[in-house]
C-alpha positions as CSV (number, residue, x, y, z in Angstrom):
1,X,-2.4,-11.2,25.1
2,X,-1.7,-7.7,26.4
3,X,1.9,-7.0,26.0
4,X,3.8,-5.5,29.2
5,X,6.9,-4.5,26.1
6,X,5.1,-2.2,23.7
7,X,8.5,-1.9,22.1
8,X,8.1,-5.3,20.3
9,X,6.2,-3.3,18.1
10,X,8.5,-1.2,16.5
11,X,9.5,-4.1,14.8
12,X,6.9,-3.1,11.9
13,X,9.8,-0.2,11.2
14,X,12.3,-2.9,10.4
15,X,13.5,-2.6,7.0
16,X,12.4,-6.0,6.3
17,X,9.5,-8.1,4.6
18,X,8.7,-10.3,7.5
19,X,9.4,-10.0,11.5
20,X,8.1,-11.8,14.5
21,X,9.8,-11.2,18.2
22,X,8.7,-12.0,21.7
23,X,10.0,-12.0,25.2
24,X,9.9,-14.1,27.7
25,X,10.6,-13.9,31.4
26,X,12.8,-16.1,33.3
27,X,9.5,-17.9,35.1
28,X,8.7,-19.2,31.9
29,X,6.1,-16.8,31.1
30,X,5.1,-14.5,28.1
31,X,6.1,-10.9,28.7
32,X,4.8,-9.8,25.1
33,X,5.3,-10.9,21.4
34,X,4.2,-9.5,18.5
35,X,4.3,-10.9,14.5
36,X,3.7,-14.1,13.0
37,X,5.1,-16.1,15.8
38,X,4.0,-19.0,14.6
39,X,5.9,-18.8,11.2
40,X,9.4,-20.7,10.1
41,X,12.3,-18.7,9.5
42,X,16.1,-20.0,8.6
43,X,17.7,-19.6,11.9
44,X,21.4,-19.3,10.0
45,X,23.6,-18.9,13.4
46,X,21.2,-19.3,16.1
47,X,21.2,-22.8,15.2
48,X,24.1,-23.0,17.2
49,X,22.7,-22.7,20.9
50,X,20.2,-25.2,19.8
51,X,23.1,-27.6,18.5
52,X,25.1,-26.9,21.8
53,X,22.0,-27.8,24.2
54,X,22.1,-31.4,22.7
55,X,26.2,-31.8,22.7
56,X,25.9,-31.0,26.9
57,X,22.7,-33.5,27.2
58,X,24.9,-36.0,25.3
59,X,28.0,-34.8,28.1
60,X,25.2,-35.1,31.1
61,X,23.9,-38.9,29.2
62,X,28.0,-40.2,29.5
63,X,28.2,-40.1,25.5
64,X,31.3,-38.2,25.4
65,X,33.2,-35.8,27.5
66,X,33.6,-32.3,27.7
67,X,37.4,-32.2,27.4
68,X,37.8,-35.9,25.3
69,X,39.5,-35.3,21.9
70,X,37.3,-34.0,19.2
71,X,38.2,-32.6,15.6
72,X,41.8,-31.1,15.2
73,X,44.9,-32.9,16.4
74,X,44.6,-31.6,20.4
75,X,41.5,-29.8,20.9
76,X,38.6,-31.2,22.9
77,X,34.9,-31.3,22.5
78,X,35.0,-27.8,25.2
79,X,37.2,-26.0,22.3
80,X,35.1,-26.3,19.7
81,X,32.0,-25.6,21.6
82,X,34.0,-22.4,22.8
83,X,35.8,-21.2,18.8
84,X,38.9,-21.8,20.2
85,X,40.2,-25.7,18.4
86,X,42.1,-23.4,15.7
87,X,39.4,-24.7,12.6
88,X,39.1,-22.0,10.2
89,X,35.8,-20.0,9.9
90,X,34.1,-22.3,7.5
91,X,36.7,-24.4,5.8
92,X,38.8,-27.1,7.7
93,X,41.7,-25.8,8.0
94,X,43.6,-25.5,11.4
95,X,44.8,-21.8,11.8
96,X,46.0,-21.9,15.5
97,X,46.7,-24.0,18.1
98,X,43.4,-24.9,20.8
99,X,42.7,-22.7,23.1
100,X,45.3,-19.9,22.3
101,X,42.8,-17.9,19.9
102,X,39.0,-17.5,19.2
103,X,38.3,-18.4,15.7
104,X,34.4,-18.2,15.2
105,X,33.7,-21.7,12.7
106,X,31.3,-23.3,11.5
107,X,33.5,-25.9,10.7
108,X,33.7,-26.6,13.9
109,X,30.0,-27.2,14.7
110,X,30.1,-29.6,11.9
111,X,32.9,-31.7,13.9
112,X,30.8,-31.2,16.9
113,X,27.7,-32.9,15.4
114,X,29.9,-35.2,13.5
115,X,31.6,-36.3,16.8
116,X,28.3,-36.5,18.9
117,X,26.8,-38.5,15.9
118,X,29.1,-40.8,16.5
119,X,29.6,-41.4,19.9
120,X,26.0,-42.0,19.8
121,X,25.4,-44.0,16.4
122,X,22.4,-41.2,15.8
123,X,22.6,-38.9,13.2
124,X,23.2,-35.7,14.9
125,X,20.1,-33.8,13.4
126,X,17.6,-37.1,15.1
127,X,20.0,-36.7,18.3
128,X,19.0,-32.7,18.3
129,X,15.4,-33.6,17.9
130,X,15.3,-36.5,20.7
131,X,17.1,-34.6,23.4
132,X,16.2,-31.1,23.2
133,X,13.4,-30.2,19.8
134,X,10.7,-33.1,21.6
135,X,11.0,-32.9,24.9
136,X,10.9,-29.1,25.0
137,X,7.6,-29.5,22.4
138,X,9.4,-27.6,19.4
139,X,7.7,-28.7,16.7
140,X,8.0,-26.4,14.0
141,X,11.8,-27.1,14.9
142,X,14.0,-29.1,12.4
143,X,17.5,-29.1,11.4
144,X,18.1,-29.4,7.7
145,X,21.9,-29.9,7.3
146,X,24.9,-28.2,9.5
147,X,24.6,-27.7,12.8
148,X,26.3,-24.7,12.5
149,X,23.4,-23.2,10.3
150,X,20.8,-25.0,8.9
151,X,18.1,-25.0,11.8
152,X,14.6,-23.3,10.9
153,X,12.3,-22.3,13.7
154,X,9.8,-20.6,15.2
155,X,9.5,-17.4,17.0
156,X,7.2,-19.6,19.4
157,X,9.5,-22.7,19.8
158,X,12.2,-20.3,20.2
159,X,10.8,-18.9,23.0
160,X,10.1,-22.5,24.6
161,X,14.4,-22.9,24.3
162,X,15.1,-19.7,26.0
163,X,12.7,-20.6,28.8
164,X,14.7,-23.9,29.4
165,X,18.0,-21.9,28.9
166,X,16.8,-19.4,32.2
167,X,15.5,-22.4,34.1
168,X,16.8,-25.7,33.0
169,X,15.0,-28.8,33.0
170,X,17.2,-31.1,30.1
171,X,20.4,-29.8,31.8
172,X,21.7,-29.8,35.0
173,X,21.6,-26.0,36.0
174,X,25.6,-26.0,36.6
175,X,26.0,-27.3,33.1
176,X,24.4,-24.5,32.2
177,X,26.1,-22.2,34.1
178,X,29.2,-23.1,32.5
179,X,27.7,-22.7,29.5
180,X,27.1,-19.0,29.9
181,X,30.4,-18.8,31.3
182,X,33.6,-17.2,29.6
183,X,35.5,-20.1,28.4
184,X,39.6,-19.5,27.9
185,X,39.2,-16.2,29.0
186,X,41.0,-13.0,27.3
187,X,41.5,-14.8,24.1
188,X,41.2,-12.1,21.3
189,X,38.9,-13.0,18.1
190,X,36.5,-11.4,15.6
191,X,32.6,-11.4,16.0
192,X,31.1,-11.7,12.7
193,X,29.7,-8.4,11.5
194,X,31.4,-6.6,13.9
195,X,35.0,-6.4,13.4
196,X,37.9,-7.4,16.1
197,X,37.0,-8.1,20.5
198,X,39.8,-7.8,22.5
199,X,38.6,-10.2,23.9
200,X,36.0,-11.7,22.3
201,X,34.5,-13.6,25.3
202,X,32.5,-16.8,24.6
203,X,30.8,-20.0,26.5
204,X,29.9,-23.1,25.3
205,X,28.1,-22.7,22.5
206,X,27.0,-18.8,23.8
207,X,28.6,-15.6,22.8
208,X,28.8,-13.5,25.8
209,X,28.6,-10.0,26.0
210,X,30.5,-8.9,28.5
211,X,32.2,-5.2,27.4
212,X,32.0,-5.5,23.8
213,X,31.8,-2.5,21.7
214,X,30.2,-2.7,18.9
215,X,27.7,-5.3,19.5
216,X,24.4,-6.3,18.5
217,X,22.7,-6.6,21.7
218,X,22.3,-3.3,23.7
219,X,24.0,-0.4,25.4
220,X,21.3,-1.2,28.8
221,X,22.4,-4.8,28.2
222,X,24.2,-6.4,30.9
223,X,28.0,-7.6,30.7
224,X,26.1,-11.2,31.6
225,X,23.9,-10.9,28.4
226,X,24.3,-14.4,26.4
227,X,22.9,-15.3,23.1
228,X,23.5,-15.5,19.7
229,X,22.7,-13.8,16.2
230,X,22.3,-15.1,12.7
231,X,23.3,-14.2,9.0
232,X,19.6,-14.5,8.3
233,X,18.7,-11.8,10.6
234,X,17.5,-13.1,13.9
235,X,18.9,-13.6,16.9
236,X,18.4,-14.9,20.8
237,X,19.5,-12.8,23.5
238,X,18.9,-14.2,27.3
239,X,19.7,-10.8,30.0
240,X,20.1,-13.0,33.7
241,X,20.2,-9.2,35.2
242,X,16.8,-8.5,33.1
243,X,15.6,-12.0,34.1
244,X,14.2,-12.4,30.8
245,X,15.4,-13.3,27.0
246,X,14.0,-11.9,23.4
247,X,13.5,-13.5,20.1
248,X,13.4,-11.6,17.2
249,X,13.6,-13.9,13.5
250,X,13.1,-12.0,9.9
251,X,13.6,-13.1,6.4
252,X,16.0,-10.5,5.7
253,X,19.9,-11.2,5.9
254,X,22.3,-9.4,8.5
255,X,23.6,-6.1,7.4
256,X,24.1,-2.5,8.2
257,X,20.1,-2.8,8.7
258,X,20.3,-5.0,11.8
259,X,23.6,-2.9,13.2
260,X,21.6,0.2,13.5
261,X,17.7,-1.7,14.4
262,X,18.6,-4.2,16.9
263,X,20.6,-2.4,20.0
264,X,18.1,0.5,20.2
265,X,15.4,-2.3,19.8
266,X,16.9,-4.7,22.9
267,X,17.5,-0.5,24.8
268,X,13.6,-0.5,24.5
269,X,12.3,-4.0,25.7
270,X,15.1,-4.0,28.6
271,X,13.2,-0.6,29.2
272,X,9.8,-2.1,28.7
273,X,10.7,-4.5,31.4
274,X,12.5,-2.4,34.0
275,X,9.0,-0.5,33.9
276,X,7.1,-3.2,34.7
């Protein structure tokens, strides 16, 4: 296809073995990709949004409840979607109370899909595959362990999630809405890789980006940007000013690599699409 975001291309000066990116517009259709998009990568992190999708189906089905009790003593299913039930980073330990601090876990994924799991009597990984991998046609898709971090995907099927994100079919839009939506505003936390965010605004399930600085997405990026990065090097971003979200998945961990590639990168394809 002819690309209207030559940008994608300056992938190939990554400092990485393999890369694959694309964007896609929020009508559902292919702005430009470039790389084998059709190769699996560990998604590390950006399993996350993925996991989040099919907690709010299992809200919208009347499994469970947004604000019903779920893993520490007090928090709700809405805290740990949000980093703020007090679990530690990736051992589970409460550190706070809910809600009064935003303490990025894993741990708390791993109640999520435990809780869902059982409210449903499906293992969470089949849930993830029946409400959100199939009927969005996924299927390079799989979850191999936590739903914190063990999804592997596609560049393609990735883009196929971010189209439903912009223009929701599984969800109700409003529950998406809230999903991009600062949850317990102001509350101060750290963002992996990038040190302390006063505050360090989240959704349900999305980091938002709001005024951040540093971040990972861009300085063009809008305050509304929502998405999520990964340890392995990829990430998701969805722009609703830019009406469009980017892809990008390589096989080399996050590091000072990524820090200096990626917000330049996202400058240039908001760029690429602004000159459309």
């Amino acid at each position: 296809m002819e690309s209207s975001v030559p940008s994608l291309a300056s992938i190939e000066n990554w400092p990485v073995p393999t890369a694959a990116a694309a964007v896609v517009r929020a009508d559902g259709t292919l702005a430009g990709v470039h790389g084998p998009t059709g190769r699996r990568f560990p998604l590390a992190s950006v399993t996350k949004p993925l996991a989040a999708y099919a907690v709010l189906v299992a809200y919208e089905e009347g499994a469970i409840e947004l604000d019903e009790p779920a893993g520490p003593e007090g928090a709700t299913v809405r805290h740990l979607l949000a980093h703020t039930s007090g679990l530690a980073f990736d051992e589970n330990r409460v550190m706070a109370a809910p809600g009064t601090r935003r303490i990025y876990s894993n741990t708390g994924f791993e109640a999520l899909g435990d809780h869902v799991a059982k409210a449903t009597d499906i293992p969470f990984a089949d849930y993830l595959h029946q409400a959100v991998l199939e009927p969005l046609g996924m299927t390079s898709t799989t979850l191999e362990g936590s739903p914190a971090k063990d999804g592997v995907s596609s560049v393609d099927d990735l883009v196929r999630f971010a189209a439903e994100v912009q223009a929701p079919r599984l969800l109700d839009p409003r529950t998406v809405l809230d999903a991009m939506t600062v949850a317990y505003p102001g509350l101060t936390g750290i963002l992996p890789g990038y040190g302390h965010q006063r505050p360090n605004d989240w959704g349900l399930g999305f980091e938002i980006r709001d005024g951040k600085a540093p971040h990972w997405t861009g300085a063009a990026s809008s305050p509304r940007t929502f998405g999520h990065f990964g340890q392995s090097g990829t990430f998701l971003w969805i722009d609703p000013d830019a009406r469009a979200a980017c892809v990008a998945l390589t096989d080399r961990p996050f590091g000072a690599w990524a820090v200096e590639a990626w917000p330049p990168f996202t400058d240039a394809v908001l760029a690429d699409l602004r000159a459309r």
